[in-house]
ChimeraX commands (.cxc) that place a marker at each C-alpha (Angstrom):
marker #1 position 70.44,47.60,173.55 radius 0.5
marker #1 position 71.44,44.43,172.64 radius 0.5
marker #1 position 73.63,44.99,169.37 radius 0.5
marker #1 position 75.03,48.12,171.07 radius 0.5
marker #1 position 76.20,46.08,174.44 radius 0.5
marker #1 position 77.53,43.44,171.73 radius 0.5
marker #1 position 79.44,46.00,169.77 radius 0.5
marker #1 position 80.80,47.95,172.62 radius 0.5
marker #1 position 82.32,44.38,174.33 radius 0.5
marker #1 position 83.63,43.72,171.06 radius 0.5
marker #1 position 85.77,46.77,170.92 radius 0.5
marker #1 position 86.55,47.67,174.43 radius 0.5
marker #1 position 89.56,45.62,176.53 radius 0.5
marker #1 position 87.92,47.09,179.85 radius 0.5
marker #1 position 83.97,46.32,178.48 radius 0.5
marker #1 position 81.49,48.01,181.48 radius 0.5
marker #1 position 78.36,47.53,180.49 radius 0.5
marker #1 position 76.63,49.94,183.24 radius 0.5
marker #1 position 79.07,52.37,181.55 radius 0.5
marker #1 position 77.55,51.89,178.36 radius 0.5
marker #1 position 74.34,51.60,179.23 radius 0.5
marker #1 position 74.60,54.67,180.76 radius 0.5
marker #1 position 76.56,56.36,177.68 radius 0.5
marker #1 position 73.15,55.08,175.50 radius 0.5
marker #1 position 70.42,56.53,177.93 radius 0.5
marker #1 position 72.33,60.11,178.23 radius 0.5
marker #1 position 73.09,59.99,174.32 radius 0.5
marker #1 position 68.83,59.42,173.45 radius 0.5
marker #1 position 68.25,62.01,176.34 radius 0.5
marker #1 position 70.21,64.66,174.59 radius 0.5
marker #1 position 68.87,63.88,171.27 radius 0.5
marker #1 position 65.16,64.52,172.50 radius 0.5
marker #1 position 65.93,67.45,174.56 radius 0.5
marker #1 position 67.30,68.96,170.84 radius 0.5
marker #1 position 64.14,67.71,169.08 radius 0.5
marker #1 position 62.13,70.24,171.82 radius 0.5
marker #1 position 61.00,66.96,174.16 radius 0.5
marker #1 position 60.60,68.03,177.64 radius 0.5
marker #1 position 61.82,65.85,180.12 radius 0.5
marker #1 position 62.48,62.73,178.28 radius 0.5
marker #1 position 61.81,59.23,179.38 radius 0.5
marker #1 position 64.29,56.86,178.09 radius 0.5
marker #1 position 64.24,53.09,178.53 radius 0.5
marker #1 position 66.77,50.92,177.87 radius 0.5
marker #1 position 65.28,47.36,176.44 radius 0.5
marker #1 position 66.38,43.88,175.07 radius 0.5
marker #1 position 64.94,41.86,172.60 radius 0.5
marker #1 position 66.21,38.85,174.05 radius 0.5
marker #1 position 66.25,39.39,178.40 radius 0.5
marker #1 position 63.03,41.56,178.68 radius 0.5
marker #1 position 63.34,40.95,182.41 radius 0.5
marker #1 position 66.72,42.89,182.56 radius 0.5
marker #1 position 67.03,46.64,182.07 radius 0.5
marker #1 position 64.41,49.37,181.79 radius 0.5
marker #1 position 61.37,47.30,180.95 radius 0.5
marker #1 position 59.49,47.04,184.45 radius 0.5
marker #1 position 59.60,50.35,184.16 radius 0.5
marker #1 position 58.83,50.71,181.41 radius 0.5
marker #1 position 55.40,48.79,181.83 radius 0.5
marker #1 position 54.69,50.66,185.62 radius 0.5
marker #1 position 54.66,53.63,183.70 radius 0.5
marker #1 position 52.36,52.28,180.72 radius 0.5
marker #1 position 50.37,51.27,183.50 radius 0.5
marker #1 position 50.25,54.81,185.36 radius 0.5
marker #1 position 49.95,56.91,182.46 radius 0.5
marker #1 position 47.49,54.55,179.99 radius 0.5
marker #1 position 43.44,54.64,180.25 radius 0.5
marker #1 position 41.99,52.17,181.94 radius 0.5
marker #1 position 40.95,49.82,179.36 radius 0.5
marker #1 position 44.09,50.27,177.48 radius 0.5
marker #1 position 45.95,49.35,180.79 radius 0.5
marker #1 position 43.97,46.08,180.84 radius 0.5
marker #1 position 44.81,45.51,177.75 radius 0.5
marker #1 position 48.33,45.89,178.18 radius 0.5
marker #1 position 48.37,43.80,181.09 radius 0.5
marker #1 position 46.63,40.53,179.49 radius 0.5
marker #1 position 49.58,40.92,176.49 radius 0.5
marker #1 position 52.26,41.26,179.21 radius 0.5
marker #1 position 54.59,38.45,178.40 radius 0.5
marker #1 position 55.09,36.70,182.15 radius 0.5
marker #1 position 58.84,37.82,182.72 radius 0.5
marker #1 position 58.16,37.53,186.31 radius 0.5
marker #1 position 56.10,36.25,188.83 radius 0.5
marker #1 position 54.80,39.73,190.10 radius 0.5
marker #1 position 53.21,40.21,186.69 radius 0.5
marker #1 position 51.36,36.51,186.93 radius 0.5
marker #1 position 50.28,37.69,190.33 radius 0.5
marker #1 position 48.96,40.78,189.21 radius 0.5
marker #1 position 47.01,39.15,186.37 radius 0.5
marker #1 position 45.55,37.00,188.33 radius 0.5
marker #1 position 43.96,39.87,190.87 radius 0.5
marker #1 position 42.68,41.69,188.39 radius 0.5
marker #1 position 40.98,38.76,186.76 radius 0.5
marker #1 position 39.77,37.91,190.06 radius 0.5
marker #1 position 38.08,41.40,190.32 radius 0.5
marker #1 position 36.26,40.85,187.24 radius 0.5
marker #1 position 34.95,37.57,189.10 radius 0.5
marker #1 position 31.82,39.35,190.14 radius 0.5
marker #1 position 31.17,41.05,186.70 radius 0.5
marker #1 position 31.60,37.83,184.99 radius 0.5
marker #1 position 29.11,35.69,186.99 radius 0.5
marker #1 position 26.29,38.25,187.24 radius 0.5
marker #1 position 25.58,37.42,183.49 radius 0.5
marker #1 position 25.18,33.60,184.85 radius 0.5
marker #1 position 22.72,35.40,187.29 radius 0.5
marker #1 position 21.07,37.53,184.74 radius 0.5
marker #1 position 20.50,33.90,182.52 radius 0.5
marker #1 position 19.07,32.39,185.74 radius 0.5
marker #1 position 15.85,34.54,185.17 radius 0.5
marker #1 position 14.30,33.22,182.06 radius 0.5
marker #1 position 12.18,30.32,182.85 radius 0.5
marker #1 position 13.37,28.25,180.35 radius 0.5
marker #1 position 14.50,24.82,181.63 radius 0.5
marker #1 position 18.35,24.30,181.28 radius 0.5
marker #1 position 18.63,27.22,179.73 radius 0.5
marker #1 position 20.51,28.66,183.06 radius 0.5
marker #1 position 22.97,25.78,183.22 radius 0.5
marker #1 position 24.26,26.07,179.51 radius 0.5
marker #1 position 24.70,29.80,179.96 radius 0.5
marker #1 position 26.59,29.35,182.37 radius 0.5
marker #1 position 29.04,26.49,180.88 radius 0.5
marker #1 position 29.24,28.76,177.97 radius 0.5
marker #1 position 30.46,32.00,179.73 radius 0.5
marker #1 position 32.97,29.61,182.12 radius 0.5
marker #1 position 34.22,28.07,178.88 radius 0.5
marker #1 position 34.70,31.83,177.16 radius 0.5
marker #1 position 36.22,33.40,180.31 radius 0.5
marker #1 position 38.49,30.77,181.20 radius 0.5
marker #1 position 40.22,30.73,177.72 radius 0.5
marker #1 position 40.67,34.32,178.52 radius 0.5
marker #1 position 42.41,33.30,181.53 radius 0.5
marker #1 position 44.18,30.93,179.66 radius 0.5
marker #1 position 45.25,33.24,177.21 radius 0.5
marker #1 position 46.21,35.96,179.48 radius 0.5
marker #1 position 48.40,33.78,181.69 radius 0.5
marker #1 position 50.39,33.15,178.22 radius 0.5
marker #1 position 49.32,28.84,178.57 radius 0.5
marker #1 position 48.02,28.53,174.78 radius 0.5
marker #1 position 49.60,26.21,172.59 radius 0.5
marker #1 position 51.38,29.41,170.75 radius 0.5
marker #1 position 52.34,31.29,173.38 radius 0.5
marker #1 position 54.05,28.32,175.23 radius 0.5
marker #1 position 55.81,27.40,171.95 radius 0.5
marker #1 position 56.82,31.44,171.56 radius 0.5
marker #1 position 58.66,30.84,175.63 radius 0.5
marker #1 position 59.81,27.72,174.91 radius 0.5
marker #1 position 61.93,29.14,171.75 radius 0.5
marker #1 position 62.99,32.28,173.51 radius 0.5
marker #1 position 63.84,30.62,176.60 radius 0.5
marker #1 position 65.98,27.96,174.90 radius 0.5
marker #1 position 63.86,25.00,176.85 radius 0.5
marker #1 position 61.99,22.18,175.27 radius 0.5
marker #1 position 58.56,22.76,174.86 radius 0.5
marker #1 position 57.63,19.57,176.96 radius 0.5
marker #1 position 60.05,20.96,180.14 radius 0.5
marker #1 position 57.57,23.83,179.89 radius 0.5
marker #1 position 54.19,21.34,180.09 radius 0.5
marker #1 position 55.59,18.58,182.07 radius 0.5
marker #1 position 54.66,20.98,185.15 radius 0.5
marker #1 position 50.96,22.14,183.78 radius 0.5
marker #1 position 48.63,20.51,186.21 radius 0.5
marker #1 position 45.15,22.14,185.00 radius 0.5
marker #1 position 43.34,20.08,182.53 radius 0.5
marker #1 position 42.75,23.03,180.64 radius 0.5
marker #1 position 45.80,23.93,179.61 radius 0.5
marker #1 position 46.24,21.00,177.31 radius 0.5
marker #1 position 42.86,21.05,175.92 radius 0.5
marker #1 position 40.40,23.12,173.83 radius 0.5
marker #1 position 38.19,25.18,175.99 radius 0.5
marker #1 position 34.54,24.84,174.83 radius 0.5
marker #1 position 31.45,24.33,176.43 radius 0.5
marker #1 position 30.88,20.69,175.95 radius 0.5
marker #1 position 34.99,20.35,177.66 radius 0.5
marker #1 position 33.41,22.55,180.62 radius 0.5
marker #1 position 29.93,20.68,181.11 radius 0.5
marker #1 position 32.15,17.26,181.42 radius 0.5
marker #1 position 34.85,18.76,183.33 radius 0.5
marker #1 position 32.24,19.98,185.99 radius 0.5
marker #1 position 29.87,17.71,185.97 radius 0.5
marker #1 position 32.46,15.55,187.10 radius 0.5
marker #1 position 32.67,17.08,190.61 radius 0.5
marker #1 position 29.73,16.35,192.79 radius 0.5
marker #1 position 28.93,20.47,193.67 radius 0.5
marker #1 position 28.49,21.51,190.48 radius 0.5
marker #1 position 26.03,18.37,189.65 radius 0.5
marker #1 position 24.06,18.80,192.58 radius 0.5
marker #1 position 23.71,22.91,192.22 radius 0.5
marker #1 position 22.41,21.91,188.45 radius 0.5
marker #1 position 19.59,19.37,189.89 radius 0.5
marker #1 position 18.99,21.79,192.38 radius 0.5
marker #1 position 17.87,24.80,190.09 radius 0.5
marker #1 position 15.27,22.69,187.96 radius 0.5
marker #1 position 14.00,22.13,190.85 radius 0.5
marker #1 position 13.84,25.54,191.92 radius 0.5
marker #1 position 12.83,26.63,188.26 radius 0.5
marker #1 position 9.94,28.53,189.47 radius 0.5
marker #1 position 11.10,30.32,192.59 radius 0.5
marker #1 position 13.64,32.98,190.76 radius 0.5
marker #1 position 15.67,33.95,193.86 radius 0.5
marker #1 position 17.37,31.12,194.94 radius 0.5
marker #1 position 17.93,30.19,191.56 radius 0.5
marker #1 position 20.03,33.31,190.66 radius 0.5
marker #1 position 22.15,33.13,193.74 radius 0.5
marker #1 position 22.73,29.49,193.28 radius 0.5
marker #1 position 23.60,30.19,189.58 radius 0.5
marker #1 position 25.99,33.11,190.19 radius 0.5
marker #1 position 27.36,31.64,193.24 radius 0.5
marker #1 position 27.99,28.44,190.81 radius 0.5
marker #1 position 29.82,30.33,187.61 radius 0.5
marker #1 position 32.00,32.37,190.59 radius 0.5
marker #1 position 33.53,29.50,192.03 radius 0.5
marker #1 position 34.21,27.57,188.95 radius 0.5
marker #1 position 35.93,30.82,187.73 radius 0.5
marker #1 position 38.24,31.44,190.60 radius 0.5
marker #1 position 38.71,27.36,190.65 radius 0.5
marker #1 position 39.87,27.84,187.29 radius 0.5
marker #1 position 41.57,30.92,187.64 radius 0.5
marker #1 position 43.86,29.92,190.48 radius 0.5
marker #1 position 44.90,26.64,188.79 radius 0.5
marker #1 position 46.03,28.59,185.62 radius 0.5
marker #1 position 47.76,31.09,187.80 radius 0.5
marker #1 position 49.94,28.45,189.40 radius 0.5
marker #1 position 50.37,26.78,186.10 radius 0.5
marker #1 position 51.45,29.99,184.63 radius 0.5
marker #1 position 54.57,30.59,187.55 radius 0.5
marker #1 position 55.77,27.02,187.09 radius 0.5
marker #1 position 55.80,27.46,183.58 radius 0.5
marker #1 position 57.93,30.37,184.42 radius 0.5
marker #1 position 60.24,28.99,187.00 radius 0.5
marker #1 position 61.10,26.46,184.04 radius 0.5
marker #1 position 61.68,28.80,181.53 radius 0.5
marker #1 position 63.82,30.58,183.94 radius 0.5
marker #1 position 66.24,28.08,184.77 radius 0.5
marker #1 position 66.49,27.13,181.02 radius 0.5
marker #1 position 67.62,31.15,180.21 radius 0.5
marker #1 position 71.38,31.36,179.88 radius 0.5
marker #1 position 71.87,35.30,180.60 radius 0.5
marker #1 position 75.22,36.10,178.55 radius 0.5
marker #1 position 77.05,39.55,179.82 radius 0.5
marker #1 position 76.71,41.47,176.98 radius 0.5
marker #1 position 72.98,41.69,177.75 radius 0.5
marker #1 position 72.52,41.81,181.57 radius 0.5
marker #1 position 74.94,44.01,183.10 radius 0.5
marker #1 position 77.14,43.16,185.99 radius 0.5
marker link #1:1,2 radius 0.2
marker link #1:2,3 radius 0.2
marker link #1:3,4 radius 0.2
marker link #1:4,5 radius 0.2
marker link #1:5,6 radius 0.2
marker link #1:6,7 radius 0.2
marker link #1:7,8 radius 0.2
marker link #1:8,9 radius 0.2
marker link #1:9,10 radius 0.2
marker link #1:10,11 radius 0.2
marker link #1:11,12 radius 0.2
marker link #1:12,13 radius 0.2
marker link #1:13,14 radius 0.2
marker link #1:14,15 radius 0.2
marker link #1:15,16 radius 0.2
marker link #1:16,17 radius 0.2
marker link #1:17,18 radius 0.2
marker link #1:18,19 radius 0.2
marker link #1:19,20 radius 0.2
marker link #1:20,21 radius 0.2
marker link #1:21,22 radius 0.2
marker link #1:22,23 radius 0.2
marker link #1:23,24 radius 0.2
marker link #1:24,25 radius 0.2
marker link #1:25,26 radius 0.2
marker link #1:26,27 radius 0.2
marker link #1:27,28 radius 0.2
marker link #1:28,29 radius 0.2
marker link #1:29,30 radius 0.2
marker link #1:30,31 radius 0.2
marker link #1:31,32 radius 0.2
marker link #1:32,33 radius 0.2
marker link #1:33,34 radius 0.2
marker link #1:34,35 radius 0.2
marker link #1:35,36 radius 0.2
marker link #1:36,37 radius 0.2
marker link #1:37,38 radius 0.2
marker link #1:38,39 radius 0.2
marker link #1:39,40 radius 0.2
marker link #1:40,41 radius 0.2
marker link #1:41,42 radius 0.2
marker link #1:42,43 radius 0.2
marker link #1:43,44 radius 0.2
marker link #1:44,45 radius 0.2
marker link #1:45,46 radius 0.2
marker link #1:46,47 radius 0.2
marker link #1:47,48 radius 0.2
marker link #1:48,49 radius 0.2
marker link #1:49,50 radius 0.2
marker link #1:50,51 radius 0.2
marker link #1:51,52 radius 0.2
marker link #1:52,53 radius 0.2
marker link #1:53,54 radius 0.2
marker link #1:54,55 radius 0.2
marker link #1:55,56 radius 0.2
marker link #1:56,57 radius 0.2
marker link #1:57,58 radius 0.2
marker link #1:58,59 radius 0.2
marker link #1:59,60 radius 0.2
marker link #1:60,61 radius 0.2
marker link #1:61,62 radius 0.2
marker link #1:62,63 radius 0.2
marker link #1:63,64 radius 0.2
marker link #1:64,65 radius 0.2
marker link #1:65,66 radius 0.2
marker link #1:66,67 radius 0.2
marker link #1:67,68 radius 0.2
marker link #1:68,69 radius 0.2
marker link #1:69,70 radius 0.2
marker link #1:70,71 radius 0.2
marker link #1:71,72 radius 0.2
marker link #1:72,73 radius 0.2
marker link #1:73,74 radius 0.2
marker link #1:74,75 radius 0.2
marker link #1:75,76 radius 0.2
marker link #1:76,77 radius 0.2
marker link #1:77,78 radius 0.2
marker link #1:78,79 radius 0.2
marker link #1:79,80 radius 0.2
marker link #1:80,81 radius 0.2
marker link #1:81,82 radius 0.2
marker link #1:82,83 radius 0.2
marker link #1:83,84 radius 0.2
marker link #1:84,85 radius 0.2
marker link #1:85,86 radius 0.2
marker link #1:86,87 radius 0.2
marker link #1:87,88 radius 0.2
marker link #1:88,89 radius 0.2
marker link #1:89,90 radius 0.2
marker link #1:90,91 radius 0.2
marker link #1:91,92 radius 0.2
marker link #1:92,93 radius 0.2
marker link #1:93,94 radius 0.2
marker link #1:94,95 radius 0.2
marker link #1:95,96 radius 0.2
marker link #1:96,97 radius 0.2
marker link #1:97,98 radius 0.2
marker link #1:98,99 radius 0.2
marker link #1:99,100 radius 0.2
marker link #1:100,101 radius 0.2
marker link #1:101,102 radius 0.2
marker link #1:102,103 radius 0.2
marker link #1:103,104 radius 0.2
marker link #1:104,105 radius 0.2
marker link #1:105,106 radius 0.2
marker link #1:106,107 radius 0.2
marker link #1:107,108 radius 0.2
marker link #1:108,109 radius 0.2
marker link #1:109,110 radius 0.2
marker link #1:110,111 radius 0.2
marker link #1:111,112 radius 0.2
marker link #1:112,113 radius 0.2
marker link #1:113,114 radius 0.2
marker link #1:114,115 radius 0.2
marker link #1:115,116 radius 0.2
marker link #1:116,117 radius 0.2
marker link #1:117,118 radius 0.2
marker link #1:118,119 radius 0.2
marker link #1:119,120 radius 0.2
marker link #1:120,121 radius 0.2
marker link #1:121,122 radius 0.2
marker link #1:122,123 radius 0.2
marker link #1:123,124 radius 0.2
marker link #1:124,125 radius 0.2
marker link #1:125,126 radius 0.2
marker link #1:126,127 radius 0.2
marker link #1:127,128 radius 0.2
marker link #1:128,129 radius 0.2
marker link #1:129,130 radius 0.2
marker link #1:130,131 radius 0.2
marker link #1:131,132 radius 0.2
marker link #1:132,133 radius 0.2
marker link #1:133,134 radius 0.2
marker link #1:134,135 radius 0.2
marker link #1:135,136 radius 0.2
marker link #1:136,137 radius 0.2
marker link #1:137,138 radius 0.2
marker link #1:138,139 radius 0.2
marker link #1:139,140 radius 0.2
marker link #1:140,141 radius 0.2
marker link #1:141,142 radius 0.2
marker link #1:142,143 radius 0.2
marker link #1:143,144 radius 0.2
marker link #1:144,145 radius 0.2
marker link #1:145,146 radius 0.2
marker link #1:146,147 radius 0.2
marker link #1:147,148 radius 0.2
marker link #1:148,149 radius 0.2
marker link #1:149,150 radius 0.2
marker link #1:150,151 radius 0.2
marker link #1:151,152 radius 0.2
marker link #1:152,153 radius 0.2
marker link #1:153,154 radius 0.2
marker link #1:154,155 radius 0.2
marker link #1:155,156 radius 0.2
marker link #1:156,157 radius 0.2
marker link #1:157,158 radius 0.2
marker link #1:158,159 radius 0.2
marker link #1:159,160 radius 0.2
marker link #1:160,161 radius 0.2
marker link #1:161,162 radius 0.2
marker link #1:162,163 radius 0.2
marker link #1:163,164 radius 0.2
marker link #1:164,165 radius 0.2
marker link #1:165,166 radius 0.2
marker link #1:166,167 radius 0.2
marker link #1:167,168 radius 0.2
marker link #1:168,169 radius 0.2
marker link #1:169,170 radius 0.2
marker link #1:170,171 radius 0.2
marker link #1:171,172 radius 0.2
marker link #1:172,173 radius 0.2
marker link #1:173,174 radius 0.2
marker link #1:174,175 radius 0.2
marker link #1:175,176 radius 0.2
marker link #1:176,177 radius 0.2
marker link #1:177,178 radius 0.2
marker link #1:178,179 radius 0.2
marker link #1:179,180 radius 0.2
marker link #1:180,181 radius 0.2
marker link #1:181,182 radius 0.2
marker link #1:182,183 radius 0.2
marker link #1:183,184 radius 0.2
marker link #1:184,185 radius 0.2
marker link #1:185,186 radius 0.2
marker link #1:186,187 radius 0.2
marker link #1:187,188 radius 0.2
marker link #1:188,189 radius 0.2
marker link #1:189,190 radius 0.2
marker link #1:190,191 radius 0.2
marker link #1:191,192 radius 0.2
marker link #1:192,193 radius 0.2
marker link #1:193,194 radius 0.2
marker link #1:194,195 radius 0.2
marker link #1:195,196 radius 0.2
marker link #1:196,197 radius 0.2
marker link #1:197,198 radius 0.2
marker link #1:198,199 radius 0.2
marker link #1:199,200 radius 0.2
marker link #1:200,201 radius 0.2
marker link #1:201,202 radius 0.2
marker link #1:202,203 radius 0.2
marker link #1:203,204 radius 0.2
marker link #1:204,205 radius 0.2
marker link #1:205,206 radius 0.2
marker link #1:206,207 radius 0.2
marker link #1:207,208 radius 0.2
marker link #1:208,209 radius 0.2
marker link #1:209,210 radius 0.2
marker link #1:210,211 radius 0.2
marker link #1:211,212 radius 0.2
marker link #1:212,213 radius 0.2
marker link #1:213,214 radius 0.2
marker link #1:214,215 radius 0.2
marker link #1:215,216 radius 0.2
marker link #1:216,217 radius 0.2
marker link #1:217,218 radius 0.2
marker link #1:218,219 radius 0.2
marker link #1:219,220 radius 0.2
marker link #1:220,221 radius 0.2
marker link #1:221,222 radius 0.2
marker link #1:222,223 radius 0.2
marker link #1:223,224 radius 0.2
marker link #1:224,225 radius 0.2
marker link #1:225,226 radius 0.2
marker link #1:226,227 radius 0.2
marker link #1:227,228 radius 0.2
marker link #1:228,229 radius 0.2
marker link #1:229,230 radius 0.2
marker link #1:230,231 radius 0.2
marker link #1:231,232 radius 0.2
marker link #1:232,233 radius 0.2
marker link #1:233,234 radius 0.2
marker link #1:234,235 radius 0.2
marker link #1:235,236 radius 0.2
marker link #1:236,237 radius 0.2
marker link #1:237,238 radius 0.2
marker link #1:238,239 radius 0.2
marker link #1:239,240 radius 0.2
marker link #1:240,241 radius 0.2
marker link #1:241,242 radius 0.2
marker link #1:242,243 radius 0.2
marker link #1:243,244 radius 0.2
view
């Protein structure tokens, strides 16, 4: 709607943008109904303010009406236009917590000496650039904000507080991290030594890849809404594009 609101306060002395706005969604409404549409869903979206106008609504209904794996997927390409979107990422990564560490489990069986341990580095490593991705914190996605936002790109990572924003997620970057913090080096001794008594090695490994992923995941989801809060200030809204 953008060139439209532009025109129309252009060529009007009393400009009303709800007025036009309004004029546009009855105007594609009656052009459906002639094409044979039945009850017509029209939403109203800028290029430029995708937090103003029809788009939440646009993506609740995406998200009632889509398959499940297509809403997913919808969801992790959201662009973070506010914080109820981060928030909403981040519970439905969490849910897929339990999924994600039962293949750390399912590595813990093979009696193959620290094999267990780089499984699991390996799937933390692969599911937290996932979360990384998803929260919109790559290097190309924060550049893409910092653009449309107007900010500087360092505003946006002067507030980024997990270490793995700024880095390249791999496994050898995950072992390090990790091994850093006295649980997670302990829990490793603590399954060679328990190499041969498969149980309490499977709990200790899945109970070892969960926490590290919701560690990781709540540290990415607070990065992500600071991020936000930044570009947010930095947005000049103009008018012609948000309404009254």
């Amino acid at each position: 709607v953008d060139i439209d609101l532009l025109n129309e306060q252009r060529s009007q002395r009393d400009f009303d943008p709800e007025k036009t706005l309004s004029l546009l969604r009855e105007n594609c409404e009656q052009g459906l109904l002639k094409e044979d549409v039945q009850a017509p869903q029209v939403f109203l979206l800028s290029n430029f303010e995708l937090q103003h106008h029809d788009f939440l609504r646009l993506h609740e209904t995406l998200e009632r009406d889509l398959p499940e794996h297509r809403r997913d997927a919808l969801l992790y390409a959201m662009l973070n236009i506010n914080l109820e979107i981060i928030e909403t990422k981040k519970e439905k990564l969490k849910s897929k917590t339990v999924s994600y560490a039962s293949f750390s489990a399912a590595g813990a069986w093979v009696p193959i000496p620290g094999l267990s341990v780089a499984v699991d580095v390996g799937l933390i490593a692969c599911f937290a650039q996932q979360y990384k991705t998803g929260f919109g914190l790559d290097t190309p996605s924060l550049q893409r904000l910092a653009e449309s936002a107007g900010a500087p790109l360092n505003d946006l990572t002067s507030v980024v507080r997990s270490p793995l924003n700024l880095s390249d997620i791999n496994a050898e970057f995950i072992s390090n991290l990790r091994s850093q913090t006295g649980s997670f080096a302990s829990s490793i001794i603590a399954e060679e030594a328990l190499r041969l008594t498969p149980l309490p090695q499977l709990y200790k490994a899945y109970n070892r890849t969960e926490k590290a992923l919701l560690d990781f995941l709540n540290m990415l989801a607070e990065d992500a809404q600071n991020v936000f809060k930044i570009a947010l200030c930095a947005i000049k809204p103009s008018v012609s594009t948000t309404g009254k």
